[in-house]
DRENPA-3360 file (N, C-alpha, C; in nm, 2 decimals, always signed):
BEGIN
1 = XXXXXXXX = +19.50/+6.03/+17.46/+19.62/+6.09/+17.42/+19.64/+6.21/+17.51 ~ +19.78/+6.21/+17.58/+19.81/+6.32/+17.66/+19.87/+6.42/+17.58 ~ +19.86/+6.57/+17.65/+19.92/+6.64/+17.58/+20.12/+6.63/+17.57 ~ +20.19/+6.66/+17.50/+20.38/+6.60/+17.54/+20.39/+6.76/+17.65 ~ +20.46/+6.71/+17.76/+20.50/+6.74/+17.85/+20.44/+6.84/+17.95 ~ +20.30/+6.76/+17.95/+20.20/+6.80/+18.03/+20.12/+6.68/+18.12 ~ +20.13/+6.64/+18.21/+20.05/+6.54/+18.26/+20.05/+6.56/+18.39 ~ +20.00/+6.70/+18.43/+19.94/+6.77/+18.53/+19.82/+6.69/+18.59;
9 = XXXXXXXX = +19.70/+6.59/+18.51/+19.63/+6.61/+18.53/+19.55/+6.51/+18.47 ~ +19.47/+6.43/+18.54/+19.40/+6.26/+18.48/+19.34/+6.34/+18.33 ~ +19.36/+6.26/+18.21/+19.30/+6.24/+18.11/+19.19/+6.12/+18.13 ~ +19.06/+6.14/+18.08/+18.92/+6.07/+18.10/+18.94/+6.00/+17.96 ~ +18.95/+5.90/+17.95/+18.90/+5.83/+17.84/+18.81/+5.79/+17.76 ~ +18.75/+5.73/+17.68/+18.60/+5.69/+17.66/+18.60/+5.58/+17.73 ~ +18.43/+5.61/+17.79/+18.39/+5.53/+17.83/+18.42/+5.54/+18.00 ~ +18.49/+5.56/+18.05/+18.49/+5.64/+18.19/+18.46/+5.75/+18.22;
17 = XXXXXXXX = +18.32/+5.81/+18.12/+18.29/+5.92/+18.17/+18.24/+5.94/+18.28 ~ +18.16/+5.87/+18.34/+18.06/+5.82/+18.47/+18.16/+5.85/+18.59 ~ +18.28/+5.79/+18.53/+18.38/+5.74/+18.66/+18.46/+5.89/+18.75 ~ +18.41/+6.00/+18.63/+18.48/+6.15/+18.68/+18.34/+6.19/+18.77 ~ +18.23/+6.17/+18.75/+18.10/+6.23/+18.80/+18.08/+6.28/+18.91 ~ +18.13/+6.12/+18.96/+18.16/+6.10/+19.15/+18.25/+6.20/+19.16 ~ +18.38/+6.17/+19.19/+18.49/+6.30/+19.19/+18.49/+6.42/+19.19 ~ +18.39/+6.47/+19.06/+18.34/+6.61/+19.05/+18.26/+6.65/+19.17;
25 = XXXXXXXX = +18.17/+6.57/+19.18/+18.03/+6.62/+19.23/+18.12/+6.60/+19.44 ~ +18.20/+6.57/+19.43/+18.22/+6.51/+19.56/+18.34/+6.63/+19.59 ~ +18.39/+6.69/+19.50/+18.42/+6.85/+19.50/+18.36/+6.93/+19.50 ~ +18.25/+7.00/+19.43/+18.13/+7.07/+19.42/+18.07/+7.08/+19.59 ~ +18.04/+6.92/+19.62/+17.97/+6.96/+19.75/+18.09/+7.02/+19.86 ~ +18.22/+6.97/+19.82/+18.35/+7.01/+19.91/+18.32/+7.16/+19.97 ~ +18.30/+7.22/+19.84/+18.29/+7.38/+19.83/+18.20/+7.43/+19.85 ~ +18.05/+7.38/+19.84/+17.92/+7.47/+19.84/+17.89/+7.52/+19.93;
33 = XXXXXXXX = +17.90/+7.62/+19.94/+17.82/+7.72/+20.15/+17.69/+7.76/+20.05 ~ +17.64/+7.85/+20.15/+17.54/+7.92/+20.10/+17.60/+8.07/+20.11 ~ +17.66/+8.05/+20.14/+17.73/+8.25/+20.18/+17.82/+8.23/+20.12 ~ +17.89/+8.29/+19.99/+17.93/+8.31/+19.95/+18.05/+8.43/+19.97 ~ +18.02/+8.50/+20.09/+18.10/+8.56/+20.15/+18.23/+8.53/+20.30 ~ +18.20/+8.37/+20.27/+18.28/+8.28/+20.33/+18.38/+8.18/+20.29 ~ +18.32/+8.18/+20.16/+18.47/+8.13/+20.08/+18.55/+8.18/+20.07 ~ +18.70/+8.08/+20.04/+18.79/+8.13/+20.02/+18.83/+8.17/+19.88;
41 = XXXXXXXX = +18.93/+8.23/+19.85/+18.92/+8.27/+19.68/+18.97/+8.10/+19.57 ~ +19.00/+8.03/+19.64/+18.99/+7.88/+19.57/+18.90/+7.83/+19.58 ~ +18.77/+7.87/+19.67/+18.66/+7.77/+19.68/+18.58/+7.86/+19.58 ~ +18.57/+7.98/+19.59/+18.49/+8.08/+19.51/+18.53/+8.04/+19.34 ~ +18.67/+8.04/+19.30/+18.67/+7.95/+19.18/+18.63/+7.84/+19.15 ~ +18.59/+7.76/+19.25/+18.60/+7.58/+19.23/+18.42/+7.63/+19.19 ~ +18.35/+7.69/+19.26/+18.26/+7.74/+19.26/+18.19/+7.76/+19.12 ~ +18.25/+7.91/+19.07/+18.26/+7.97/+18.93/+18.29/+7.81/+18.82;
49 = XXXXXXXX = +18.36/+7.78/+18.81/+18.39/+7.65/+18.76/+18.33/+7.56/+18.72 ~ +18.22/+7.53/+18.82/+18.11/+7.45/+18.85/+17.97/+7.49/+18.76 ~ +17.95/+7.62/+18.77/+17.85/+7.70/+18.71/+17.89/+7.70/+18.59 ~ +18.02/+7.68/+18.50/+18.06/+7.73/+18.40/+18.05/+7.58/+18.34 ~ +18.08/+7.46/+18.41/+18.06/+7.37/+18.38/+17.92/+7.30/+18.36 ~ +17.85/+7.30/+18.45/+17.70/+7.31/+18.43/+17.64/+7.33/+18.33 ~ +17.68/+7.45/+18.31/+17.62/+7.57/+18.17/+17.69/+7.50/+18.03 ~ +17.80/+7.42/+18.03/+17.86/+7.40/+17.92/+17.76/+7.24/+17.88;
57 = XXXXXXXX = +17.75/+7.13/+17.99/+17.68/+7.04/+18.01/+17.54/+7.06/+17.90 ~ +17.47/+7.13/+18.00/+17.33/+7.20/+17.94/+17.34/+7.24/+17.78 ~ +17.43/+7.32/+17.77/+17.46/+7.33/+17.60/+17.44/+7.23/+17.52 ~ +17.56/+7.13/+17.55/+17.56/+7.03/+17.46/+17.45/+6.93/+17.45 ~ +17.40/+6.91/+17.59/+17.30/+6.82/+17.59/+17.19/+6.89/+17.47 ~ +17.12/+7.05/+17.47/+17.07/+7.11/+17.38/+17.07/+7.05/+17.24 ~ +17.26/+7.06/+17.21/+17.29/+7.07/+17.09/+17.22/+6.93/+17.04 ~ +17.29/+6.84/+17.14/+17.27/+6.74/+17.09/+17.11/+6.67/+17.11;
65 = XXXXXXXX = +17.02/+6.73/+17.11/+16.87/+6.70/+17.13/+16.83/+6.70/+17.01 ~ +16.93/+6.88/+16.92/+16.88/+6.89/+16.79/+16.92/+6.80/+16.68 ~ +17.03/+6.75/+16.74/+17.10/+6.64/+16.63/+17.06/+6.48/+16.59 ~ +16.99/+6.47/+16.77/+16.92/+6.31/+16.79/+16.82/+6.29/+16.79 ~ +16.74/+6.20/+16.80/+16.62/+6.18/+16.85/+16.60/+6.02/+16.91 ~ +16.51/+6.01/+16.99/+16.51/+5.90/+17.06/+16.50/+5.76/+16.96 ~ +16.57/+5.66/+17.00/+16.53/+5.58/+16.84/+16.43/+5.45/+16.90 ~ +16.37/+5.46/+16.79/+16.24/+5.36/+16.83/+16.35/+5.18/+16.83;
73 = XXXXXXXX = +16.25/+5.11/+16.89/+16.31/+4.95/+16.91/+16.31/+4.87/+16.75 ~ +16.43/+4.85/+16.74/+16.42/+4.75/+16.60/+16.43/+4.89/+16.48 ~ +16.50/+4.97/+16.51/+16.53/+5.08/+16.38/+16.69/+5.05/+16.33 ~ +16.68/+5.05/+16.21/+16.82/+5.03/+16.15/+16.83/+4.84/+16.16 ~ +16.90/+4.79/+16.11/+16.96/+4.65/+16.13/+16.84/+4.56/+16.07 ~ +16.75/+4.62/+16.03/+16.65/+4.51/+15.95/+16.73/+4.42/+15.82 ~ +16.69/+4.32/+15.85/+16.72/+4.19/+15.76/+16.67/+4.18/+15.65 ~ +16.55/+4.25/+15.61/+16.48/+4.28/+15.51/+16.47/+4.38/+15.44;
81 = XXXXXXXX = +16.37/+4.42/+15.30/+16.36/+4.50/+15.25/+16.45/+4.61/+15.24 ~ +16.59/+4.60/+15.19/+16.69/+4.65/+15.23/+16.68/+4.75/+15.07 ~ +16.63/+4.74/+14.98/+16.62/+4.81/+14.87/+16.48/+4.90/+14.91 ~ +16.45/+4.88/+14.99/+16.30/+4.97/+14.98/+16.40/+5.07/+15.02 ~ +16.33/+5.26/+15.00/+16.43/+5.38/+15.06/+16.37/+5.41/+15.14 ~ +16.27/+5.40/+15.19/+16.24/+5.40/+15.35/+16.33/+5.33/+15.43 ~ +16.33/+5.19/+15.42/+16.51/+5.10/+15.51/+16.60/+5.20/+15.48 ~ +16.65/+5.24/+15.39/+16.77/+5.29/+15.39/+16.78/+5.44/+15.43;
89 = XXXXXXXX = +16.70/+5.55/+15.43/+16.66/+5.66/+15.52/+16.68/+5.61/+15.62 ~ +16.60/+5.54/+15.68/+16.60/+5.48/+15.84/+16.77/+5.44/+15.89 ~ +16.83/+5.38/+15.76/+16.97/+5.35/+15.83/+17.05/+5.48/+15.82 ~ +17.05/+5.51/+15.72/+17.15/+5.67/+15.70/+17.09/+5.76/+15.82 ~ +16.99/+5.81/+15.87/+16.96/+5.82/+15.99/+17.01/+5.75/+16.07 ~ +16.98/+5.65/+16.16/+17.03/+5.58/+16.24/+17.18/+5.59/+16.20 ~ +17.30/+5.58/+16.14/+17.43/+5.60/+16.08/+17.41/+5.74/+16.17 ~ +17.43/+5.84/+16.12/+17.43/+6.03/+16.15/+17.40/+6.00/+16.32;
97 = XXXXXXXX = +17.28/+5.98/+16.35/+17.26/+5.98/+16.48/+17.39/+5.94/+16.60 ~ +17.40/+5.81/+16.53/+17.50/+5.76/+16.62/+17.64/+5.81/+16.61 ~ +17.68/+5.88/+16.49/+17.82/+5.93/+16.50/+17.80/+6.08/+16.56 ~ +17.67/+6.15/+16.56/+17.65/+6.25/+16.64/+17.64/+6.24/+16.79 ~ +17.60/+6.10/+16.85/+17.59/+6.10/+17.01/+17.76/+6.10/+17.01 ~ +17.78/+5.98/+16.95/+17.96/+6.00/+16.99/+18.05/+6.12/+17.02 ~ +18.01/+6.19/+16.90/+18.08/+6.31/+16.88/+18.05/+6.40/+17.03 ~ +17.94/+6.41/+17.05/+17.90/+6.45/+17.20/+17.91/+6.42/+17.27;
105 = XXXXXXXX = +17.95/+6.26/+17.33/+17.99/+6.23/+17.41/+18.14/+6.25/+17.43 ~ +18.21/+6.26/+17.28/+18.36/+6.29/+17.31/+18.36/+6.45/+17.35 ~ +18.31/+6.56/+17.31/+18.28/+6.68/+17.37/+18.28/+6.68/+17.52 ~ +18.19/+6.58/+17.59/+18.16/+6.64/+17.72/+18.28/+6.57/+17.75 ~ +18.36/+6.44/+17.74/+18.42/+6.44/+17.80/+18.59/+6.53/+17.75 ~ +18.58/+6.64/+17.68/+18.67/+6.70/+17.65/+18.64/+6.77/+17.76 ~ +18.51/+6.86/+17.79/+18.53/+6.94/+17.94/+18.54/+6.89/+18.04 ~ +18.52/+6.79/+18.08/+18.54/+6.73/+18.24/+18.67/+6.70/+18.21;
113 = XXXXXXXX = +18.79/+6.68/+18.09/+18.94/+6.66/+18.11/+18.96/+6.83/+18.15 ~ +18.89/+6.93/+18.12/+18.95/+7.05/+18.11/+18.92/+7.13/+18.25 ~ +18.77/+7.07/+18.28/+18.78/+7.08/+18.44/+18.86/+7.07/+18.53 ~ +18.89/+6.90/+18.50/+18.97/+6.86/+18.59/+19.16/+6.96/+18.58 ~ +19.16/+6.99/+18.47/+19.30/+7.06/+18.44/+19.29/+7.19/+18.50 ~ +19.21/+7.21/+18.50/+19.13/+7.32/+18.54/+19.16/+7.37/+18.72 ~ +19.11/+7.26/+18.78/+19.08/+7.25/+18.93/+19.26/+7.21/+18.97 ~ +19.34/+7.17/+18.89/+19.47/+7.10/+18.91/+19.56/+7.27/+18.90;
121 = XXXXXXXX = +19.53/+7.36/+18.81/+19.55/+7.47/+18.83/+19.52/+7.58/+18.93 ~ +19.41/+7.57/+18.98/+19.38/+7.67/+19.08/+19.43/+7.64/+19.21 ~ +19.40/+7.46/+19.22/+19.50/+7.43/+19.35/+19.64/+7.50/+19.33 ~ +19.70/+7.48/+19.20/+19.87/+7.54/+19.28/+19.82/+7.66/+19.30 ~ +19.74/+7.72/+19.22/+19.75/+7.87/+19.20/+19.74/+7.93/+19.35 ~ +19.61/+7.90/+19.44/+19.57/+7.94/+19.54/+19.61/+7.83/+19.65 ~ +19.67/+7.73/+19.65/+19.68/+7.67/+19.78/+19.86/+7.58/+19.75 ~ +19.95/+7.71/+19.75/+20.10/+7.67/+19.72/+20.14/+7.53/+19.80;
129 = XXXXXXXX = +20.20/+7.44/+19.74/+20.26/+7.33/+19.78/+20.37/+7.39/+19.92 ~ +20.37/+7.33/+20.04/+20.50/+7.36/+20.16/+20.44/+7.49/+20.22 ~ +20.32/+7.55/+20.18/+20.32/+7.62/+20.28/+20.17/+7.54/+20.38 ~ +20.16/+7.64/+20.52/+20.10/+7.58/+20.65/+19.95/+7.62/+20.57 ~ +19.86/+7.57/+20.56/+19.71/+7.63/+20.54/+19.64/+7.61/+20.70 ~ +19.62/+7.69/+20.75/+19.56/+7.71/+20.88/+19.41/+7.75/+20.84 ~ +19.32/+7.71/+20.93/+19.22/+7.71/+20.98/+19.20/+7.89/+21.03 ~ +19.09/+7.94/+21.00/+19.05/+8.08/+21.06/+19.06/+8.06/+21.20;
137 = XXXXXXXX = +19.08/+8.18/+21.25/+19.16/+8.20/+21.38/+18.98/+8.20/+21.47 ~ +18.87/+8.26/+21.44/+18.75/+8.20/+21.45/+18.69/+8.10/+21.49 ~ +18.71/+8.00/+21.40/+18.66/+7.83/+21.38/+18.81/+7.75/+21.49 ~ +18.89/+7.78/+21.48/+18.96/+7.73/+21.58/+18.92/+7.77/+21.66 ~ +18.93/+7.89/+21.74/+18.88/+7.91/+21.88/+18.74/+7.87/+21.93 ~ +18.65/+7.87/+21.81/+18.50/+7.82/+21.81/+18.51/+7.63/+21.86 ~ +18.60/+7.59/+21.76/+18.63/+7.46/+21.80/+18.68/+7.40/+21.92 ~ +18.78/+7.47/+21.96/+18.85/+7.46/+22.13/+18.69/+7.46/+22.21;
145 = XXXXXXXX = +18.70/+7.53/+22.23/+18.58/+7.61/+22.28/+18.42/+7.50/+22.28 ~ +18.40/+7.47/+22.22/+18.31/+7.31/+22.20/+18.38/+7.18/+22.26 ~ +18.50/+7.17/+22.21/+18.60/+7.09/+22.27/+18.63/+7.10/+22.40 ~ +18.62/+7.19/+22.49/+18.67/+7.22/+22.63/+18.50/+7.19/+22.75 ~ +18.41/+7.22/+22.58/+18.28/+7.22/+22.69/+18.21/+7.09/+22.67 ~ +18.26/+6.98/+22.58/+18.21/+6.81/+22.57/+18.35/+6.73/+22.58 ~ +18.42/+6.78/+22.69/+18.55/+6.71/+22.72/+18.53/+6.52/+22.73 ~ +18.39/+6.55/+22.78/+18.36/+6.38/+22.84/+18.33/+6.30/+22.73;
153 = XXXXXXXX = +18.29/+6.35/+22.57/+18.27/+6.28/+22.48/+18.32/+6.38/+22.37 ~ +18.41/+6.41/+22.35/+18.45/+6.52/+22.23/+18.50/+6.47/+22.13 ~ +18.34/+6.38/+22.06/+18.27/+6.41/+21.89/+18.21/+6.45/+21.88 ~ +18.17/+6.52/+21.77/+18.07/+6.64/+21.73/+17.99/+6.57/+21.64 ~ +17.85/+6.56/+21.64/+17.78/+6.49/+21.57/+17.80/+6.54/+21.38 ~ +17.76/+6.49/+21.32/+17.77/+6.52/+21.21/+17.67/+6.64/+21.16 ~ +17.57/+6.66/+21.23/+17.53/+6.84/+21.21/+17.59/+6.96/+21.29 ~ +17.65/+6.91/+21.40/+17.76/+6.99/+21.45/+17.89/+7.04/+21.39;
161 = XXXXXXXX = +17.90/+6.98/+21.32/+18.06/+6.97/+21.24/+17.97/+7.08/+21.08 ~ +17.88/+7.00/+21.04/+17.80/+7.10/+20.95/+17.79/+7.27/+20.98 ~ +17.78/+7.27/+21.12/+17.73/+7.39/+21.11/+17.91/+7.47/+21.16 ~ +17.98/+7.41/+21.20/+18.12/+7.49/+21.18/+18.10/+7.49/+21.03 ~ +18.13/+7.43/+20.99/+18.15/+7.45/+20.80/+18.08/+7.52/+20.75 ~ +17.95/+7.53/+20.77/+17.85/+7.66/+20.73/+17.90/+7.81/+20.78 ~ +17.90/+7.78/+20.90/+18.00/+7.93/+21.00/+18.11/+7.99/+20.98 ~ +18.22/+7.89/+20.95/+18.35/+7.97/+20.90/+18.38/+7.89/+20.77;
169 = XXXXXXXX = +18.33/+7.87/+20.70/+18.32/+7.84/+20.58/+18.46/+7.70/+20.54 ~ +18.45/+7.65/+20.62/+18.56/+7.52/+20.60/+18.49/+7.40/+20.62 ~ +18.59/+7.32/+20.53/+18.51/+7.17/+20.49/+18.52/+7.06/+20.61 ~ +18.41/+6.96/+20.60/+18.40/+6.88/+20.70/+18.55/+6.78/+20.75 ~ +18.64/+6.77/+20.59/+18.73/+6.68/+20.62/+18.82/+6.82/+20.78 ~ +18.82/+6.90/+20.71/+18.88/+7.00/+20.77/+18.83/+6.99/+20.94 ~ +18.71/+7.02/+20.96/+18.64/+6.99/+21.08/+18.71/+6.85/+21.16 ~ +18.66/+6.73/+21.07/+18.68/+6.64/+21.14/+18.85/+6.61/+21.15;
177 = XXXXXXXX = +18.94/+6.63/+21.06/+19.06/+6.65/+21.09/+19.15/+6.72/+21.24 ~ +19.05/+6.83/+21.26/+19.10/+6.91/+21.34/+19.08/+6.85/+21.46 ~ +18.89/+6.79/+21.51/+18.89/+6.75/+21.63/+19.01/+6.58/+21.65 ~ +18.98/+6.53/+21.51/+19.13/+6.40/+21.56/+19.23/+6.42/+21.62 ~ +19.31/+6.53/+21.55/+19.42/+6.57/+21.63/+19.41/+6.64/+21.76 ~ +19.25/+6.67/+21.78/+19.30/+6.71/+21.88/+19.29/+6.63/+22.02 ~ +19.17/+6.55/+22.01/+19.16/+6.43/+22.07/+19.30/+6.38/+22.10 ~ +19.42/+6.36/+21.99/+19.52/+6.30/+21.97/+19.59/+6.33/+22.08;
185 = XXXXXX = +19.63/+6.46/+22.08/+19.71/+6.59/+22.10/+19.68/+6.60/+22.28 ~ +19.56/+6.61/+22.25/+19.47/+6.59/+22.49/+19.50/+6.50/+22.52 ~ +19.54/+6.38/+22.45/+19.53/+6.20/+22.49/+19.69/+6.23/+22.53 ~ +19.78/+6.27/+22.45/+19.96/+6.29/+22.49/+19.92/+6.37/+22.56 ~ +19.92/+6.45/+22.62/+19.95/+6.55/+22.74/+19.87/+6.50/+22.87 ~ +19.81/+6.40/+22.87/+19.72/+6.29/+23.01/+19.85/+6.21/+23.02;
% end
């Protein structure tokens, strides 16, 4: 169920929780430096986000440790002795349990919809639709600059491109976007 006149932003279903994981975690790494004083103020939220998310994970999983417990093989569903109150403990248990994992599983995926609503926000917030997002004046000149001095093979191996992204704090699509075009760009002007 979407919210009415809001559909900013994928709603997770049951049962696709798995399917946001990938996506998340393939943002998370988008953003992670270790210098923290190289992000940008959208990667430093995506960031914050992340930790807040983590922390919320951890919670529930908690909560729900105290609510579950692992269930032994062949508990609940016996064919027999159905009047003994030990079977029926064991099922009213087994009952609670399982509407308790549910219930927490609908929880976590209430945060990864709120994440994601979340991350769909801060993009407009910090990175406005129509305008230019340029590259640090830095990392481009750093880039030229590598580019001018492996003219004869100018790709940058894949720890090369790491370590611009470590240095001026921009992501590899970014990296490797830049040398495309510019390969592109040297190839028109020959």
């Amino acid at each position: 169920h979407r919210p009415r006149g809001r559909v900013s932003y994928p709603v997770i279903e049951s049962g696709a929780e798995a399917a946001v994981d990938g996506p998340l975690n393939e943002l998370w790494e988008k953003y992670a430096c270790d210098d923290d004083d190289t992000l940008s103020p959208f990667a430093k939220k995506i960031v914050e986000l992340k930790t807040f998310y983590e922390q919320k994970l951890q919670e529930i999983a908690a909560r729900e440790a105290e609510y579950t417990s692992p269930t032994p093989e062949g508990s609940g569903g016996e064919a027999f002795g159905q009047d003994d109150p030990e079977v029926i403990q064991k099922a009213i248990k087994r009952t609670l349990e399982l509407s308790a994992r549910r219930q927490f599983s609908t929880l976590r995926l209430q945060i990864k919809n709120k994440v994601l609503e979340t991350i769909v926000t801060l993009r407009d917030t910090y990175v406005p639709k129509g305008t230019k997002r340029s590259l640090p004046s830095a990392a481009t000149k750093a880039m030229n600059t590598w580019f001018q001095n492996h003219s004869s093979d100018p790709y940058p191996s894949d720890a090369e491109k790491k370590a611009f992204t470590a240095e001026y704090g921009i992501t590899m699509d970014q990296v490797t976007t830049w040398f495309t075009n510019k390969r592109y760009r040297n190839r028109q002007k020959d």
